[in-house]
N, C-alpha and C positions, 0 to 999 in steps of 0.2 A: 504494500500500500504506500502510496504517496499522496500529497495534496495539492491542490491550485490553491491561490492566495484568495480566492472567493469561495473556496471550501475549507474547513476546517476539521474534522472529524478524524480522515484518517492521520492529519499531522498531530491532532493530540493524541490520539491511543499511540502513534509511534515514540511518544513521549512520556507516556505514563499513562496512571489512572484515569481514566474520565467517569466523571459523577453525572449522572442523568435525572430527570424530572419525569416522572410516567404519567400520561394525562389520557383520560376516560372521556372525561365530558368532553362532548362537541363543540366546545366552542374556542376559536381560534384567539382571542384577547388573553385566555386562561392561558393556552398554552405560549403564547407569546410573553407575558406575563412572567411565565416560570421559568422561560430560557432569561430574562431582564433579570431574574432575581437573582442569579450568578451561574445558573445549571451548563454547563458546557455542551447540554446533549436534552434533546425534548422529546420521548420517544408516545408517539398519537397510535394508539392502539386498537385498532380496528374490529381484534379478534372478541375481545369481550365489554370495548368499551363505545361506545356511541355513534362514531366516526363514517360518515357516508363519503363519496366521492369527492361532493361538492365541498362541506366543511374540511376534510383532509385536503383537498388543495390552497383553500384560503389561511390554512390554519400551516400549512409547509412554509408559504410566502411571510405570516406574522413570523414566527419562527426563527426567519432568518433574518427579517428586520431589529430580532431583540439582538443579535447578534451572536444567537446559538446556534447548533446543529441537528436539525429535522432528519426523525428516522421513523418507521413505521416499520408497524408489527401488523402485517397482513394476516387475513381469516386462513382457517386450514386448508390447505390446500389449493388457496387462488393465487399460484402463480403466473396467472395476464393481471393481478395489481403490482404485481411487484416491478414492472415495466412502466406502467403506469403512475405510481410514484416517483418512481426514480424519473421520469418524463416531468413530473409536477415540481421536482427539485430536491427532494428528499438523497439527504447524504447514506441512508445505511436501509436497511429492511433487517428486520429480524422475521424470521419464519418457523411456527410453531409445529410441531411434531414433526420433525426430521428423524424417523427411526432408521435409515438403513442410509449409505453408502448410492444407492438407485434417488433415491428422496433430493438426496444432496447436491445430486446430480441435476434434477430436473431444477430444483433451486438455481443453481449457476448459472443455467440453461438461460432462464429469465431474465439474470440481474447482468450476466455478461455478456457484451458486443458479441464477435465470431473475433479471432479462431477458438476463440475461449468458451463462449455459450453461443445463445440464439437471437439475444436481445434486438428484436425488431427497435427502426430508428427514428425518432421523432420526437428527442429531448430539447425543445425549442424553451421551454419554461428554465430544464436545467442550466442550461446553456447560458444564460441571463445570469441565473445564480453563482454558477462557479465563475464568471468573469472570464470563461472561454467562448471569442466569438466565430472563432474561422472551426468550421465542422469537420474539417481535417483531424484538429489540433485537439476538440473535443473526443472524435472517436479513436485515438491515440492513446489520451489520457484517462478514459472516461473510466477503464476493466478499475484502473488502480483508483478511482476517486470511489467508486462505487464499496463499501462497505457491508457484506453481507455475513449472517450469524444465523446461524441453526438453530431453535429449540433441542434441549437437551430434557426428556420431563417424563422419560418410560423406561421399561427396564431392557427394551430392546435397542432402544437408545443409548444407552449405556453401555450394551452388551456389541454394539458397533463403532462406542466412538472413535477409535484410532482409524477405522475406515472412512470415519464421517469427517474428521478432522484431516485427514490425509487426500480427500480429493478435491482437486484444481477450482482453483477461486472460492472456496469455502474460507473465510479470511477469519471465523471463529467458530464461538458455540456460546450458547446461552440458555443459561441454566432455569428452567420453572419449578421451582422448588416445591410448590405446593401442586402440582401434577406431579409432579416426580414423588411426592409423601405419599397421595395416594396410590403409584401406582406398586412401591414399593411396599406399601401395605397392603395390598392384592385388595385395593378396596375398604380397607376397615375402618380409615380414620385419614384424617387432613392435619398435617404435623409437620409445617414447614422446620421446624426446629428438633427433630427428630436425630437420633444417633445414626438410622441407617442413610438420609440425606446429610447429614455433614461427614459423612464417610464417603458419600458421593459427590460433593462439589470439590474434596481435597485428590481424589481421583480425577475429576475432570479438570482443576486447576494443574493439576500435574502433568496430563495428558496435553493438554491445549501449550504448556510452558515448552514440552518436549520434542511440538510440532514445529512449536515460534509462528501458532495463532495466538487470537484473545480469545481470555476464557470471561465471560461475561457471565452475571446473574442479576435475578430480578431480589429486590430485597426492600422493603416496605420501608424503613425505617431509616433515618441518617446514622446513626449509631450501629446500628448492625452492617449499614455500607460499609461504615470505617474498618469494620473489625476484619471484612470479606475481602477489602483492597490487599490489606495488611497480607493474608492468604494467598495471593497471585494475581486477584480478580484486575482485569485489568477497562472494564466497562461496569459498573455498577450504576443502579435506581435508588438512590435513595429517597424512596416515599412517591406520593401519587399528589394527584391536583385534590381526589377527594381525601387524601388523608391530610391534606397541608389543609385543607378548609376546615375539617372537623375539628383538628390540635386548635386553629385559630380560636374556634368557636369555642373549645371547650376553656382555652386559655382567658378566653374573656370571661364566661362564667361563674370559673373561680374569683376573677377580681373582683366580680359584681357581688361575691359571696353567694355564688348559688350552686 
């Protein structure tokens, strides 16, 4: 990975940790908002949170106005969005249930030009954003600006990742901790903080370090980001637009003595 001076994403992970903001609600001012508030990374999440075509593309462009970096977490298995964000301006895609090696493949497929993937052409929004004008220069640059990361969140998924980690322009992984609890509990319980998930994110921080990807997770909380960076993690969420709304809320409450 490398970056153009109107993208920022891949030159900070080549640099260290990047901390991200996870945002549900549809609305583009929030997530603009939370790349302003210092987040380096605003990831608009499609798969379980609000996010339609229209609002993801307006909400990519705020984004980049606060002067973060726009990523999307595309629904299971729609990779023709994942073209089409990265068309809208969006610097990364995370793609949820990547269980084999075939998965990660059809992934690349999407997010990479040729000779690399399939990525049909028509990033005229991104083109603007990255401050690449001539289309030469864009489809040159574009395999390495493009940032893409596997869900990591089943036991088969686990049970492949040196494979899933190992094929071409798979540039990470990224951990669902709370699919990965339950899938690692065959269903019995929801336990992101479980012994047999933090035995699995030190396996897949290990794994991802050995490839020289990033090992990325999803992590509710700024304090539990801290701790996961510390471990390898080299993309972390710390907290969501609705948990930053709620601490707000609940932080005024207390003041009010209620």
């Amino acid at each position: 990975m490398s970056a153009s001076a109107g993208f920022s994403l891949a030159r900070k992970l080549s640099k260290g940790t990047v901390f991200a903001g996870w945002c549900t609600l549809p609305y583009p001012i929030v997530a603009e908002l939370v790349g302003r508030e210092g987040f380096a990374a605003v990831v608009l999440d499609q798969q379980h949170g609000l996010w339609d075509v229209a609002s993801t593309l307006a909400a990519i462009a705020a984004v980049h106005q606060s002067g973060s970096a726009p990523l999307v977490r595309i629904p299971v298995g729609d990779f023709a969005m994942v073209s089409r964000a990265l068309d809208f301006g969006a610097e990364g895609i995370i793609a949820p249930m990547i269980n084999t090696a075939a998965d990660a493949r059809a992934f690349v497929a999407a997010a990479k030009f040729p000779p690399r993937g399939e990525r049909s052409w028509g990033p005229h929004r991104s083109m603007t954003f990255s401050g690449i004008a001539n289309p030469k220069d864009y489809l040159r640059k574009a395999n390495n600006l493009t940032v893409i990361l596997a869900m990591i969140e089943t036991r088969m998924a686990l049970d492949n990742l040196d494979a899933i980690l190992a094929t071409p322009g798979i540039d990470g992984v990224f951990v669902g901790p709370f699919d990965l609890s339950i899938a690692l509990a065959d269903g019995k319980t929801v336990d992101p903080d479980s012994k047999e998930v933090d035995a699995a994110l030190t396996k897949i921080a290990k794994a991802a370090g050995k490839a020289g990807k990033i090992a990325g997770v999803y992590c509710p909380t700024s304090k539990g980001a801290a701790a996961l960076a510390k471990r390898g993690f080299g993309f972390v969420t710390a907290g969501s637009d609705i948990g930053f709304l709620r601490a707000g809320l609940a932080t005024a409450r207390n003041d009010l003595g209620e």
